[in-house]
C-alpha positions, 0 to 999 in steps of 0.5 A: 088470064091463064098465063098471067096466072101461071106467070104469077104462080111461077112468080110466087113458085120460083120468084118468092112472094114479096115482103108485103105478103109473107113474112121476111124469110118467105120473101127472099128469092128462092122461099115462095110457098110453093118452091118447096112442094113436091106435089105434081102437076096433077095435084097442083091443077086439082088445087089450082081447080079448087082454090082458083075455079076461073083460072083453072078454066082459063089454064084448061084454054091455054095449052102453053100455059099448062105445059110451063105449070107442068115443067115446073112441077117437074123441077126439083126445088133446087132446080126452081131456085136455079130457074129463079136466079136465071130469070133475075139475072136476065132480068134484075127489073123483075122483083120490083116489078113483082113486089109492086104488083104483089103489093096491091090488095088483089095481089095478096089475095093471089099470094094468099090462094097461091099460098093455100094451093101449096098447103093443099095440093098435097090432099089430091 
């Protein structure tokens, strides 16, 4: 689903990639591979269309799930980082949760496509 996908995508954004993904630095709260971009919205969803053809389809069916992507490629890195320490502290449960299910065989291959969307989103 598309706002599973964008919920993981935030996960990957604004949460941090688990240890199991990345290497230890990446995977502290606040460094996921795409906290850091500056590409808008418009170059994530290219990516995003590229890299993830049936989640973008999925997005283009969900209009809240495209407005949470979008307000989130408007947020600074810090402002990201800030978001992140807001959800944890709401809910300290949820980086276990993401880590066991970022842990799983499908779970890395979605780390690893969310990782190239922020490599590439810089190219459209």
């Amino acid at each position: 689903m598309a706002s599973r996908f964008v919920t993981k995508l935030l996960a990957c954004t604004v949460l941090a990639i688990p240890l199991s993904t990345l290497p230890t630095a990446a995977a502290q709260p606040g460094n996921g591979p795409l906290i850091h971009t500056t590409c808008s919205y418009d170059q994530l969803y290219a990516a995003i269309r590229v890299e993830g053809p049936q989640a973008a389809a999925e997005l283009d069916s969900r209009p809240a799930a495209q407005q949470k992507l979008q307000r989130l490629a408007a947020m600074s890195v810090e402002e990201r980082k800030q978001e992140w320490a807001r959800m944890l502290a709401e809910n300290p449960q949820r980086q276990a949760r993401i880590d066991e299910k970022w842990g799983t065989p499908e779970g890395q291959e979605k780390a690893q496509r969310m990782a190239r969307i922020a490599e590439t989103c810089h190219n459209y």
